[in-house]
BALOBA-1460 file (C-alpha; in Angstrom, 3 decimals):
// residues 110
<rec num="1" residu="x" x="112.535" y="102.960" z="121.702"/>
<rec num="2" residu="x" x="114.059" y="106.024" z="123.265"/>
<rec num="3" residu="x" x="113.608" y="109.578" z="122.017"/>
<rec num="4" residu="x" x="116.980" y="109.319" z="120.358"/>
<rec num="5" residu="x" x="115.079" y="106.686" z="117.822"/>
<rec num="6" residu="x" x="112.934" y="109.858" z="116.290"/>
<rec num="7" residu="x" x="113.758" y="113.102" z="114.797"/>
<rec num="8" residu="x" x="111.249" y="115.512" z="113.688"/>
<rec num="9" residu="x" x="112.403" y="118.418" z="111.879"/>
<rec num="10" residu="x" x="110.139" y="121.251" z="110.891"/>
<rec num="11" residu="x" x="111.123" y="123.754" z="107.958"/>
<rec num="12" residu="x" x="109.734" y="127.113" z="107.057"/>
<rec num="13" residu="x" x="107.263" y="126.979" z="110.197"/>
<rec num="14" residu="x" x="106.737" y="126.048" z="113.727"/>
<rec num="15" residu="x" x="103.739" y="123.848" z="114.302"/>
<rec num="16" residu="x" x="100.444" y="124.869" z="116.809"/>
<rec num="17" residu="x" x="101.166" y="122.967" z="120.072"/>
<rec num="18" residu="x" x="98.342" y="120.660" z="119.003"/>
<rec num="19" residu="x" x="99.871" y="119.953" z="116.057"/>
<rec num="20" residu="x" x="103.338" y="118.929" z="117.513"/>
<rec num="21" residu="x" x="101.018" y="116.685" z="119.765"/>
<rec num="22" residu="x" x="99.268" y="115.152" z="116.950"/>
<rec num="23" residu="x" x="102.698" y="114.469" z="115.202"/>
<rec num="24" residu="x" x="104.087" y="113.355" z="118.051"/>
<rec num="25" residu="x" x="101.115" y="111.116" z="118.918"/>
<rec num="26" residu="x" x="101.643" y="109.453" z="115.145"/>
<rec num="27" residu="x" x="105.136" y="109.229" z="115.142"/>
<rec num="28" residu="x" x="104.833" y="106.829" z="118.460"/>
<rec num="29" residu="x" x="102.267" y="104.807" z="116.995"/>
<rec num="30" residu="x" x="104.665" y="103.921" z="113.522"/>
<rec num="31" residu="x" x="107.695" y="103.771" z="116.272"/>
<rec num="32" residu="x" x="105.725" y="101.133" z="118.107"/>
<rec num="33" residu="x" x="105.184" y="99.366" z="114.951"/>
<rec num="34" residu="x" x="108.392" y="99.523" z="113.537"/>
<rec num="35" residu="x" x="110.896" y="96.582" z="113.768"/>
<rec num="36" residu="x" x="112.777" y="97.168" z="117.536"/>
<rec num="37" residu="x" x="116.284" y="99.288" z="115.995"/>
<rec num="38" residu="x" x="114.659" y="101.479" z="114.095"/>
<rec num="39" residu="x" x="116.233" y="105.227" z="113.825"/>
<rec num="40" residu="x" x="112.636" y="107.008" z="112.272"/>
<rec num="41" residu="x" x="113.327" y="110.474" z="110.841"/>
<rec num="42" residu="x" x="110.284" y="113.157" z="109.707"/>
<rec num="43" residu="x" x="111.011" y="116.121" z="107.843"/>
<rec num="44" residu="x" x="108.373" y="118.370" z="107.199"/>
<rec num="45" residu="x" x="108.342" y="121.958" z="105.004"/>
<rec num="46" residu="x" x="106.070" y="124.097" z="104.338"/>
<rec num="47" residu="x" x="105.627" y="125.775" z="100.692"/>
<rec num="48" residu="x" x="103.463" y="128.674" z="99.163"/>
<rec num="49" residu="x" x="101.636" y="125.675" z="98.018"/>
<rec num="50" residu="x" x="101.004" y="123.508" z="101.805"/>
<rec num="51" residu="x" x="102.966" y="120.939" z="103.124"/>
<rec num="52" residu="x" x="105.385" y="118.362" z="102.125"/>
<rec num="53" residu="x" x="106.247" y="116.146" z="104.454"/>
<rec num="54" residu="x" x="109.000" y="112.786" z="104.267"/>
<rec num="55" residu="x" x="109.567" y="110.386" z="106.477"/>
<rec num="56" residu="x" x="111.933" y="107.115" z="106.423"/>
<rec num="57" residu="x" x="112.363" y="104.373" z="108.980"/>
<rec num="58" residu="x" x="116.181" y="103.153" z="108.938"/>
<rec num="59" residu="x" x="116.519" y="99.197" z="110.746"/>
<rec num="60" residu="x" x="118.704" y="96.298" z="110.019"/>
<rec num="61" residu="x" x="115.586" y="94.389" z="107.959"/>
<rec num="62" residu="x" x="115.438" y="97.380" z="106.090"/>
<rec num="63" residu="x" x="114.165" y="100.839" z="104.899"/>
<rec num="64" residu="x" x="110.455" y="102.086" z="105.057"/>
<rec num="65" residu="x" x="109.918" y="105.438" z="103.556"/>
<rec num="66" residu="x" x="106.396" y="107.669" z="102.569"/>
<rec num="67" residu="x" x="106.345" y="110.956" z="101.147"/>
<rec num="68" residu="x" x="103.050" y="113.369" z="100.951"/>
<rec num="69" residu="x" x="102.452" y="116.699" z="99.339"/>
<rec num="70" residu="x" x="99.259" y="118.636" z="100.423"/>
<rec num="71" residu="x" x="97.577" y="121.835" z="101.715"/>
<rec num="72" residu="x" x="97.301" y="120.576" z="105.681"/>
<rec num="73" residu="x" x="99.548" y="118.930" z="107.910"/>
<rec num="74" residu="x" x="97.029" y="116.438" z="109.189"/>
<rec num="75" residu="x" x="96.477" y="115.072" z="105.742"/>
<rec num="76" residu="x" x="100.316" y="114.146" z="105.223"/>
<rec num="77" residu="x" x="100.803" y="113.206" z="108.561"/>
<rec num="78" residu="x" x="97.304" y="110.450" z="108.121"/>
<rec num="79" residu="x" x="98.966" y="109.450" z="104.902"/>
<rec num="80" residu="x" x="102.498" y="109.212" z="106.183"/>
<rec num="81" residu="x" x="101.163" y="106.714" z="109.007"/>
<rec num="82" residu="x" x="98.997" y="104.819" z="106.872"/>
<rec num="83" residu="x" x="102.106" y="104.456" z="103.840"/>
<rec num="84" residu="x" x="103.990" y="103.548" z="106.596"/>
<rec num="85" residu="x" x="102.263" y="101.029" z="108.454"/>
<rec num="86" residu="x" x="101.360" y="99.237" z="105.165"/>
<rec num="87" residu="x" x="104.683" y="98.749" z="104.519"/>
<rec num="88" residu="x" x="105.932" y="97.635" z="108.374"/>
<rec num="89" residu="x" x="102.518" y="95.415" z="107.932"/>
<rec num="90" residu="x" x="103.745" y="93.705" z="105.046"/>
<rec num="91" residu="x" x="107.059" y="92.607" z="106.596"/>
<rec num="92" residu="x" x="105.687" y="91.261" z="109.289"/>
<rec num="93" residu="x" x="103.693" y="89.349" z="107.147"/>
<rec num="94" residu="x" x="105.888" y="88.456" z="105.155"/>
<rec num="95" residu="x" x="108.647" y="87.550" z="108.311"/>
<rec num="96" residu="x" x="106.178" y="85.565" z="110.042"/>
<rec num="97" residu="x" x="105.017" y="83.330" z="106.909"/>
<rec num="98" residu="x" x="109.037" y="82.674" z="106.298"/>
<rec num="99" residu="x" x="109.042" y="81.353" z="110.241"/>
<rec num="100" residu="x" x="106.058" y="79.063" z="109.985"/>
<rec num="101" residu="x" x="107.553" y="77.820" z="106.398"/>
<rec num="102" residu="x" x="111.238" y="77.287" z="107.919"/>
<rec num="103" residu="x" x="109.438" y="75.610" z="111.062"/>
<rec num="104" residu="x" x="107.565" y="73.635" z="108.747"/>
<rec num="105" residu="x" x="110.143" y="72.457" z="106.544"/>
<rec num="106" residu="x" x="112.656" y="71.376" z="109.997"/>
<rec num="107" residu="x" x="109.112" y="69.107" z="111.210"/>
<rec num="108" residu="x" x="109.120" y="67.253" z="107.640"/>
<rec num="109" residu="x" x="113.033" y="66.689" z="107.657"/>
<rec num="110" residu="x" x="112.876" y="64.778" z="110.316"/>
């Protein structure tokens, strides 16, 4: 995917350096996961109470999305990755035991 696959938009703050790396870092790893035309969007905001971060992966099998509330942006950005890569996990899972039930269904027709 190219850079114009992800948007990250920050609101109420501009993340450490390290942070933007750590995001950054995450973001590539769900991207790399992701089914190939996904468009992956992350909004986070910060409140007087922490973080609340959002993000949803757009392709043409369909939408992913997690959504986290807490005081530090590592902890929603670990539980937006893990949310998402459930999810991604379970399509593939799910796409790979529809192709080995189609193939197996064409080897008994014939």
């Amino acid at each position: 995917m190219s850079y114009d696959c992800l948007k990250i938009q920050y609101q109420n703050f501009s993340p450490e350096l390290e942070e933007k790396k750590l995001i950054l870092e995450v973001m590539r790893k769900v991207e790399f996961s992701a089914p190939s035309d996904s468009l992956i969007q992350l909004d986070l905001k910060k409140t007087w109470e922490g973080f609340v971060g959002y993000c949803r992966v757009v392709s043409g099998v369909g939408l992913f999305t997690a959504e986290h509330k807490a005081k530090s942006l590592e902890e929603i950005i670990a539980h937006i990755e893990k949310a998402l890569h459930k999810q991604i996990n379970n399509w593939k899972a799910k796409r790979f035991q529809e192709k080995r039930e189609s193939a197996s269904n064409m080897a008994t027709a014939s």
